[in-house]
Legacy VTK file of the C-alpha trace (Angstrom):
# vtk DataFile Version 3.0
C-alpha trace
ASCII
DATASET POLYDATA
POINTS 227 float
-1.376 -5.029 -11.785
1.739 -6.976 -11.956
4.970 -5.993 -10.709
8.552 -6.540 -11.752
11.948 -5.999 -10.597
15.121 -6.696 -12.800
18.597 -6.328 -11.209
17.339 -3.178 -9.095
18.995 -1.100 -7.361
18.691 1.783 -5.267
21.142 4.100 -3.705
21.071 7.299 -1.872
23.337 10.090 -0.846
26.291 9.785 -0.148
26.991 6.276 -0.321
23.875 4.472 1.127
22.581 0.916 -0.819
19.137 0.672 0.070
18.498 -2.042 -2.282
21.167 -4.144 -4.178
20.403 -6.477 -7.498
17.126 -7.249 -6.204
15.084 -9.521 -8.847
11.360 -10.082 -8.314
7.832 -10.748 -10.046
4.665 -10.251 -8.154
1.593 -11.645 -10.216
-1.820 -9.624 -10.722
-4.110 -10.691 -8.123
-1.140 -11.867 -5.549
-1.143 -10.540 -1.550
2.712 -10.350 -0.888
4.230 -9.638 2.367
7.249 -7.741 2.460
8.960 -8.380 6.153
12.832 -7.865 7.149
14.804 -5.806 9.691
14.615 -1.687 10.087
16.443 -0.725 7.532
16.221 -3.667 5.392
15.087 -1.846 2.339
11.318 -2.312 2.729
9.908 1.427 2.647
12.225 1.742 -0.527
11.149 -1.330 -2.211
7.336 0.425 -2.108
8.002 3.411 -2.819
9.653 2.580 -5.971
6.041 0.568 -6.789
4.857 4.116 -6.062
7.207 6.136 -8.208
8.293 7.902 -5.245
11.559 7.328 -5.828
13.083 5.920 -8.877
15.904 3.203 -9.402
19.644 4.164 -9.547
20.331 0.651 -11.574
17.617 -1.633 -13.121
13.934 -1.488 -14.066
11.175 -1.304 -12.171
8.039 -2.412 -14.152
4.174 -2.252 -13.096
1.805 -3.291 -15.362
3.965 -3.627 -18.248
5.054 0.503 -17.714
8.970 1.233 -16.692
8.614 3.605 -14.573
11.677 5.184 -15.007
10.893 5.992 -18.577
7.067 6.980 -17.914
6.250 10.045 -18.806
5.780 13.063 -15.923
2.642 13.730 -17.326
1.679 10.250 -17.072
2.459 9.901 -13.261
-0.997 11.313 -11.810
-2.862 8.566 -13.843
-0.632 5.942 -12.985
-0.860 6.716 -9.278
-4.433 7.057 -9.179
-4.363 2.977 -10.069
-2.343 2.821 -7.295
-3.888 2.592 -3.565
-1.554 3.511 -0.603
-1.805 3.645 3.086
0.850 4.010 5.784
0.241 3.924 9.579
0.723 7.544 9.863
-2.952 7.413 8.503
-2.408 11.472 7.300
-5.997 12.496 7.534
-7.248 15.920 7.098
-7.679 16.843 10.551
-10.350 19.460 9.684
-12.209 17.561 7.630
-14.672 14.643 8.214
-14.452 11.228 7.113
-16.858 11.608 4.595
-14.944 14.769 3.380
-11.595 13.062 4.001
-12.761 10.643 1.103
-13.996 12.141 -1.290
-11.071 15.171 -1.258
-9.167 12.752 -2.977
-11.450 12.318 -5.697
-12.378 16.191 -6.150
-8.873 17.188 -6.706
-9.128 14.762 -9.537
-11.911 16.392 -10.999
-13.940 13.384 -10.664
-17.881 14.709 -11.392
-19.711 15.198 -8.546
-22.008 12.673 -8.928
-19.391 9.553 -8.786
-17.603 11.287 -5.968
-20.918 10.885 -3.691
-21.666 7.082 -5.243
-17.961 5.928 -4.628
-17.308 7.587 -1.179
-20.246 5.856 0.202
-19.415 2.318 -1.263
-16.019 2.791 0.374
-16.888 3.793 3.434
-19.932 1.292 3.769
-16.767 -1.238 2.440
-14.648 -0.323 5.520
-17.184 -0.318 7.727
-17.392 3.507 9.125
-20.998 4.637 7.725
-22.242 5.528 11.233
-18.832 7.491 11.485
-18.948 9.406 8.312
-19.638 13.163 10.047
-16.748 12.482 12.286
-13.925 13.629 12.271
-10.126 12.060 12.633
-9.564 13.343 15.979
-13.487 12.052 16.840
-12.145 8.316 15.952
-9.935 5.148 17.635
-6.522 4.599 15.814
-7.812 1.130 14.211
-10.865 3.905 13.122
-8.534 6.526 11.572
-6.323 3.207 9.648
-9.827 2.362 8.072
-10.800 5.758 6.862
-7.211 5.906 5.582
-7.674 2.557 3.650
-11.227 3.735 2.439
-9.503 6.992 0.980
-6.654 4.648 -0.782
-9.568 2.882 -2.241
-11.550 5.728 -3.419
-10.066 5.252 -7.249
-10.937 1.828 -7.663
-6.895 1.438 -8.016
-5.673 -2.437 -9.478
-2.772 -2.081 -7.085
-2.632 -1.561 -3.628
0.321 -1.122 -1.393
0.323 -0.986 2.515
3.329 0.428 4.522
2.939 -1.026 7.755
-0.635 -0.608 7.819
-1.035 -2.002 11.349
2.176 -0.712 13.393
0.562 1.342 15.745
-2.684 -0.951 16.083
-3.774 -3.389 18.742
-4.346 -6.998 18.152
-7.579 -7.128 17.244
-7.914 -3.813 15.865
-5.299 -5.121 13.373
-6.981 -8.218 13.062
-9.991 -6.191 11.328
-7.812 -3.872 9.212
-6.498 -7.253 7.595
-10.000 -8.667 7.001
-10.216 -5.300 5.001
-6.881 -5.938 3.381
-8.040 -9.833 2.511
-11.080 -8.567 1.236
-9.441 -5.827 -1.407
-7.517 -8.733 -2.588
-10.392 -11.132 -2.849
-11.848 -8.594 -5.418
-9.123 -9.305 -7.533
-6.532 -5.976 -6.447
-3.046 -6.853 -5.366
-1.902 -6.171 -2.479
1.754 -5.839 -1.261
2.132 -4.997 2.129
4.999 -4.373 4.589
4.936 -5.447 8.131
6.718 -6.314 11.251
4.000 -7.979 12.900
4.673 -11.841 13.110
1.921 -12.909 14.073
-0.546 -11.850 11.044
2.057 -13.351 8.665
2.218 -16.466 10.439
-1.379 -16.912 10.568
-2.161 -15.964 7.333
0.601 -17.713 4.911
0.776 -15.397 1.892
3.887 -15.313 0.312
6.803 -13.687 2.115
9.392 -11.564 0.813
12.229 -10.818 2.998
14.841 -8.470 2.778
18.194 -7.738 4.483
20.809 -5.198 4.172
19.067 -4.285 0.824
19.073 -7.979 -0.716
16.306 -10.024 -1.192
17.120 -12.902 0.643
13.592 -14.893 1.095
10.624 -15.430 -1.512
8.525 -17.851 -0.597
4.652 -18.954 -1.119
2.887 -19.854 1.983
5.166 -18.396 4.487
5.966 -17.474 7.907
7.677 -14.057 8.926
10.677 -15.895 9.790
11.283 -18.969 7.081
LINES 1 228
227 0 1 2 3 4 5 6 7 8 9 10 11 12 13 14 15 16 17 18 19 20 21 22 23 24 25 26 27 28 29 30 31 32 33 34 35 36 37 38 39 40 41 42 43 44 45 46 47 48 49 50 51 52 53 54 55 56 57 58 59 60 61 62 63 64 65 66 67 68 69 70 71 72 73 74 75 76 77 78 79 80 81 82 83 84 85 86 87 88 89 90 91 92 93 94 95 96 97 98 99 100 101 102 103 104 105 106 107 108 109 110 111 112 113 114 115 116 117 118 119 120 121 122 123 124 125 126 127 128 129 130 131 132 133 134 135 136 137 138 139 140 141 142 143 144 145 146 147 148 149 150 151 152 153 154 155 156 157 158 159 160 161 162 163 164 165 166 167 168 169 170 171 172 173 174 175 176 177 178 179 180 181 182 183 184 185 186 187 188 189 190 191 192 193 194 195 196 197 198 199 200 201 202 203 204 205 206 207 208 209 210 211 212 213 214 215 216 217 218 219 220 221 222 223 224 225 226
């Protein structure tokens, strides 16, 4: 799906700007990084893409829908196009990482049947087969981020958007939750993903969207985490 932002802005009780006037067009099939301060406006810049939250000034558009004028009853469908993962992972704690999957898909109603074929392609996608009667407490962090990711991917969603997917990871556990991330986006999903880790944006050159105080101060193709 493609995104776009015109003259958005966002403000919260009492008199906090969390974004200001903040223009931007993400392409179908783009992997964007969204980097800047604590604070910066990041968090609320995705969960707008989310319908989380909605603009106080300006339109937010995904796939050609304001979402500001989408219908309520219209939100569940929307979001089930949309994969999300944070670093807080929020697993099921009692359930197992098969279970943890395919919940997502049962409160959907999705028939039985596809629930079983499309929890197993996910979790064979991230990697966790030999894990799938475990559960979260059973698994590493970089673990736990992958069954997370699996469970965002569940809906075959067009869009998917990462919240710091890799804050609380090591190195090279990271390193393999972004060879998941590349690979989503390989397939043709796009990917927008906020991060303060340096060195995967520097390595990777995507294009870089940086924010500050609330304005968008950097967008540029092919760059580093610090222009």
């Amino acid at each position: 799906m493609n995104i776009t932002f015109s003259d958005v802005t966002k403000t919260f009780e009492p008199d906090i700007t969390a974004l200001s006037d903040v223009n931007l067009n993400i392409e179908q099939g783009e992997f964007v990084y969204v980097v800047g301060q604590t604070g910066s406006g990041k968090s609320t810049l995705l969960r707008l893409i989310t319908r989380e939250i909605l603009p106080s000034a300006g339109v937010v558009a995904v796939g050609g829908y304001d979402l500001r004028r989408m219908r309520r009853a219209d939100v569940p469908y929307y979001r089930r196009d949309v994969g999300l993962v944070a670093q807080d992972f929020k697993l099921i704690p009692s359930l197992t990482v098969y279970e943890n999957i395919a919940f997502v898909m049962e409160t959907m109603s999705v028939p039985k049947k596809i629930v079983a074929e499309r929890t197993k392609d996910v979790i064979s996608q991230v990697g966790l087969w030999r894990r799938r009667f475990m559960r979260p407490n059973q698994l590493s962090g970089g673990e736990q981020q992958r069954v997370a990711i699996a469970r965002a991917l569940a809906n075959s969603p067009s869009l998917f958007i990462a919240d710091e997917p890799t804050g609380n990871l090591d190195f090279h556990t990271a390193a393999d939750v972004m060879k998941i991330l590349f690979s989503i986006n390989a397939a043709g999903v796009t990917v927008v993903m906020s991060t303060h880790n340096q060195n995967i944006v520097n390595s990777s050159r995507r294009r870089v969207i940086e924010l500050e105080n609330g304005k968008l101060i950097r967008d540029e193709k092919g760059g580093t985490y610090t222009g």
